[in-house]
C-alpha positions as CSV (number, residue, x, y, z in Angstrom):
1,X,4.4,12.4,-5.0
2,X,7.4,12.1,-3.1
3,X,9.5,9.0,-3.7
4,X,10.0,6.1,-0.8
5,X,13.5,6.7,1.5
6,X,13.5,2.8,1.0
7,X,15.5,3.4,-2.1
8,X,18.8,2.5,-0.2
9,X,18.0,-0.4,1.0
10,X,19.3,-2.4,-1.8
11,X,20.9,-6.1,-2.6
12,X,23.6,-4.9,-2.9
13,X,24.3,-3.3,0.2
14,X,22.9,-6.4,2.4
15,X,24.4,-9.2,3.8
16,X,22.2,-11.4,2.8
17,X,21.2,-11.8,-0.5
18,X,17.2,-11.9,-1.4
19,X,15.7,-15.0,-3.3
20,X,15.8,-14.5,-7.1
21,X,12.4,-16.1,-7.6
22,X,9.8,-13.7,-9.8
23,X,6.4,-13.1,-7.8
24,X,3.7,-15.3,-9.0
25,X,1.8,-14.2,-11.7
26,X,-1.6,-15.7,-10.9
27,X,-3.7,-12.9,-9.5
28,X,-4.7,-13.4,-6.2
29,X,-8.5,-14.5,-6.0
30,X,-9.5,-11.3,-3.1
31,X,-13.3,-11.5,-4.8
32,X,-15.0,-11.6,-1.4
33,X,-12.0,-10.5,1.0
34,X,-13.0,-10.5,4.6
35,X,-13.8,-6.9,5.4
36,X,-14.2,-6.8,9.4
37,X,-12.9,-4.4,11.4
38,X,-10.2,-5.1,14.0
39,X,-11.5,-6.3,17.4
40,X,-9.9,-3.0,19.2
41,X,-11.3,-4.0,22.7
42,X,-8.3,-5.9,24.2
43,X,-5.9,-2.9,25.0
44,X,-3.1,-5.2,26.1
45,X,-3.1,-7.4,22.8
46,X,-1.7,-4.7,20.7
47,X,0.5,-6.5,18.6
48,X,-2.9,-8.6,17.5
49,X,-4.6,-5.3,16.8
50,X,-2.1,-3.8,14.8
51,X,-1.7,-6.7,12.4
52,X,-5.3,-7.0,12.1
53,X,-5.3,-3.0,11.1
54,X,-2.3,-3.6,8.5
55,X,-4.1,-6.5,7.3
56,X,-7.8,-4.6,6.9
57,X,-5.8,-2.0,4.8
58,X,-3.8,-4.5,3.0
59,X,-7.1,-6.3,1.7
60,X,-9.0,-2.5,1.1
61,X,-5.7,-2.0,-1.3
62,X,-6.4,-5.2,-3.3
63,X,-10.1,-4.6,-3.7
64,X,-9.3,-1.2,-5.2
65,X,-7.8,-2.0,-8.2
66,X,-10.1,-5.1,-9.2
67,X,-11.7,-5.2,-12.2
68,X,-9.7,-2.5,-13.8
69,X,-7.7,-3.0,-17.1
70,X,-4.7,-2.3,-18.0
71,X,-4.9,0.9,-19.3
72,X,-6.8,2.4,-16.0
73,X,-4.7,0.6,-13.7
74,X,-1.6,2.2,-15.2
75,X,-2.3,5.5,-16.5
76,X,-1.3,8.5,-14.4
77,X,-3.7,10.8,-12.8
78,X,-2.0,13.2,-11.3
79,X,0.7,16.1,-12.3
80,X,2.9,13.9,-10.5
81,X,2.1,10.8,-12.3
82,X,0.2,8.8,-9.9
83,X,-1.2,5.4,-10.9
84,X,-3.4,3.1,-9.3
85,X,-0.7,-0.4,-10.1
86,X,1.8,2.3,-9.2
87,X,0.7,2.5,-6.0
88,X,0.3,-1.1,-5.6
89,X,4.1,-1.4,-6.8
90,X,5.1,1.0,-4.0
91,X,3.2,-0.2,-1.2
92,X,4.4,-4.2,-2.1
93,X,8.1,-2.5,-1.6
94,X,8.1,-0.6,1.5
95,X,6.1,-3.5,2.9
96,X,8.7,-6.3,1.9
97,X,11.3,-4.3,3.3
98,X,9.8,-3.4,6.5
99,X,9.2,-6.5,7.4
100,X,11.7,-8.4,6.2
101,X,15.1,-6.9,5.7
102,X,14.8,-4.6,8.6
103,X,14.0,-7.8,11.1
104,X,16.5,-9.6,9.5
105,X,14.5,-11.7,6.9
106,X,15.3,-10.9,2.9
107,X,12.2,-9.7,0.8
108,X,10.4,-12.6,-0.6
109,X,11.3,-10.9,-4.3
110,X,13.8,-8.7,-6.0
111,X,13.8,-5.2,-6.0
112,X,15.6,-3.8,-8.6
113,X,13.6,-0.1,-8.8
114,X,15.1,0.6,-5.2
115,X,18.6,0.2,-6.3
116,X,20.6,3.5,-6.1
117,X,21.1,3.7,-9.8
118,X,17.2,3.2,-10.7
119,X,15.7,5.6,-11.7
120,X,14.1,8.4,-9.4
121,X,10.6,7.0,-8.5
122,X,10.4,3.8,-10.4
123,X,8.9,2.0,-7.6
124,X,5.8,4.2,-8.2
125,X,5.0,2.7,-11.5
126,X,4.8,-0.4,-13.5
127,X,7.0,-1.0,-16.9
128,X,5.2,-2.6,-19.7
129,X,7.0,-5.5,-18.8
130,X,5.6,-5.9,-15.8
131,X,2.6,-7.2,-15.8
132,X,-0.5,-6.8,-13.3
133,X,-0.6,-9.4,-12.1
134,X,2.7,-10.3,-10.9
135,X,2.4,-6.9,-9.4
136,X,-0.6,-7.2,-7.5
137,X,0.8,-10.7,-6.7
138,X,4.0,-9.3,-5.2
139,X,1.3,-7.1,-2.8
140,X,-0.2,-10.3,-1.8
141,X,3.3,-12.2,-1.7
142,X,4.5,-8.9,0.5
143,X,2.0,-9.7,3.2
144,X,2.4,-13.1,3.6
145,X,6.2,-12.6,4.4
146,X,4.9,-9.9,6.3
147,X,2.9,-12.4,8.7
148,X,5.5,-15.1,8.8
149,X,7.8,-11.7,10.3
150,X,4.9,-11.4,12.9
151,X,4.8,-14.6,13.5
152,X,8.7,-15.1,15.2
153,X,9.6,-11.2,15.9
154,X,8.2,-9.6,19.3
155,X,6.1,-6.6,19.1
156,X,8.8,-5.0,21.3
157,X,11.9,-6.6,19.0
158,X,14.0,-4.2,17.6
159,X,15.0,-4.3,13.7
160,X,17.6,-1.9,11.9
161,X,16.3,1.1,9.6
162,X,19.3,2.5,7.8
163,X,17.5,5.2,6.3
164,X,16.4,6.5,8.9
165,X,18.0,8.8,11.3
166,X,20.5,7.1,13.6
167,X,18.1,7.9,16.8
168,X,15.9,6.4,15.2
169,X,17.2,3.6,13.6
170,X,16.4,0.7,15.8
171,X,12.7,0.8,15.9
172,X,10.6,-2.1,17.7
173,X,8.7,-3.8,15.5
174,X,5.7,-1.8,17.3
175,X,6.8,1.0,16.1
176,X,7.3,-0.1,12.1
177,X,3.7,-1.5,12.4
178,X,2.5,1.7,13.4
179,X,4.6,3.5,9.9
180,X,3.3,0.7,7.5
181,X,-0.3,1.4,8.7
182,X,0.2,5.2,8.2
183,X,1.7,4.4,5.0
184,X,-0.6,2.2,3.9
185,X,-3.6,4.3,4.4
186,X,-2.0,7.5,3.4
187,X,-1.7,5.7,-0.3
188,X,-5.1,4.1,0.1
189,X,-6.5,7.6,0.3
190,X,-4.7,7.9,-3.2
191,X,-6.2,4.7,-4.2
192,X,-10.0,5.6,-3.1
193,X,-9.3,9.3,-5.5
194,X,-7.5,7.4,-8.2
195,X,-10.1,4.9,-8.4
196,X,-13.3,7.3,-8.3
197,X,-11.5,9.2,-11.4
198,X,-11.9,6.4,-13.1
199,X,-14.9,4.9,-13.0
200,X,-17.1,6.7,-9.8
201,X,-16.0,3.8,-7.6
202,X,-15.7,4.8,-3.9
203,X,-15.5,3.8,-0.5
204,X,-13.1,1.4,0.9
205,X,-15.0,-2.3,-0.1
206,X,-17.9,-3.2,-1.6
207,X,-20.9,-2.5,0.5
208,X,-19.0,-0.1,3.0
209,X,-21.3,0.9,5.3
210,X,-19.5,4.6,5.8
211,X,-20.8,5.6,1.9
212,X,-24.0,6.8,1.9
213,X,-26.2,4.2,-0.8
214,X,-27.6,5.5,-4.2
215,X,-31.0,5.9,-2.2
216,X,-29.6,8.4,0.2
217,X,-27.5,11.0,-1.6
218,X,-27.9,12.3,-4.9
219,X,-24.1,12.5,-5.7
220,X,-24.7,14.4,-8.3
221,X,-26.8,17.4,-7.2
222,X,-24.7,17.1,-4.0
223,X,-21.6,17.9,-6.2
224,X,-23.5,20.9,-8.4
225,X,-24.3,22.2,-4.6
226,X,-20.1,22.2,-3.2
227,X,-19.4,23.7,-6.8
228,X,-21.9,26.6,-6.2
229,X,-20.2,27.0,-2.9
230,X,-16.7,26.9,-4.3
231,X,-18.0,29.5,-6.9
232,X,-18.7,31.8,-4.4
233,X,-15.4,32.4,-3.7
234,X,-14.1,32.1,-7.5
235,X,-11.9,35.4,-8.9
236,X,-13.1,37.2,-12.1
């Protein structure tokens, strides 16, 4: 998995320096998160919709990883290493920095795995040091600056992207809701695959109406039936 362009954007090459204090570790309590869709039927309150989108995936992103331990939430998946806490990690990052440094508001925590010298995609996994759940407490610390940025900036303010390409580089705040919801659900997607590796767990909340129930589908012969397909087309 290719590593976040957000990797410049470090303390030391902004004005204004971040505050120092470590995300809480107290896990957020997201047992029964509120799981309704965006109200998409004002098309002149845009701003209100995207949020509400953002905020629908932010709270999909926190449900999948409860009730994993340690061990699951951290142990790579992929051939490129991808992690479920890893994910979380990533996503808390790009979403601090979105919304804060490029509207002119310093992430709500420190950084470090973005700095130039860091090493190449350690914002896409958690050290033994870190622990879950100041990670997963970051995520929810991430949105909440996120909101308070909502809150003063204009949907059709302009902030300063460094990293990206200089026409480009002043994008309304619109248009950086629009990337963090493409981001966002682009690694949720890795979430719902990492997740269902790990213990069968799918959909994108408990009770999601869009996964057929237990009583509908057996997943199981329904699997053995795409494999025989698949096998139709296997060589030797």
């Amino acid at each position: 998995m290719a590593r976040s362009s957000l990797r410049v954007m470090t303390t030391a090459e902004s004005d204004t320096k971040p505050d120092d204090t470590e995300p809480d570790d107290t896990e957020p309590d997201h047992t029964e998160p509120d799981h309704t869709e965006p109200d998409d039927t004002e098309p002149d309150d845009s701003k209100r919709i995207l949020v509400e989108h953002l905020g629908t995936l932010n709270r999909a992103i926190l449900w999948k990883v409860e009730g994993l331990g340690d061990y699951d939430l951290r142990r790579p998946l992929t051939p490129t290493g991808t992690n479920a806490l890893g994910l979380v990690k990533h996503l808390a990052s790009v979403q601090a920095g979105y919304f804060g440094d490029v509207f002119g508001r310093p992430a709500p925590f420190p950084m470090p795995w973005l700095a130039r010298e860091a090493p190449i995609n350690a914002d896409m996994w958690a050290t033994p040091q870190e622990s879950r759940a100041s990670v997963i407490g970051m995520y929810a610390e991430s949105w909440r600056h996120a909101e308070e940025t909502f809150a003063v900036v204009g949907i059709e303010q302009t902030g300063t992207v460094p990293w990206w390409p200089p026409e480009r580089r002043h994008p309304t705040l619109r248009a950086v809701l629009v990337h963090m919801i493409v981001e966002t659900a682009r690694h949720a997607g890795h979430l719902d695959i990492v997740r269902e590796l790990i213990d069968a767990q799918a959909g994108r909340f408990a009770g999601d109406a869009s996964m057929p129930g237990e009583e509908e589908i057996d997943w199981a012969t329904y699997r053995a039936e795409v494999q025989a397909g698949a096998d139709t087309f296997r060589e030797g």
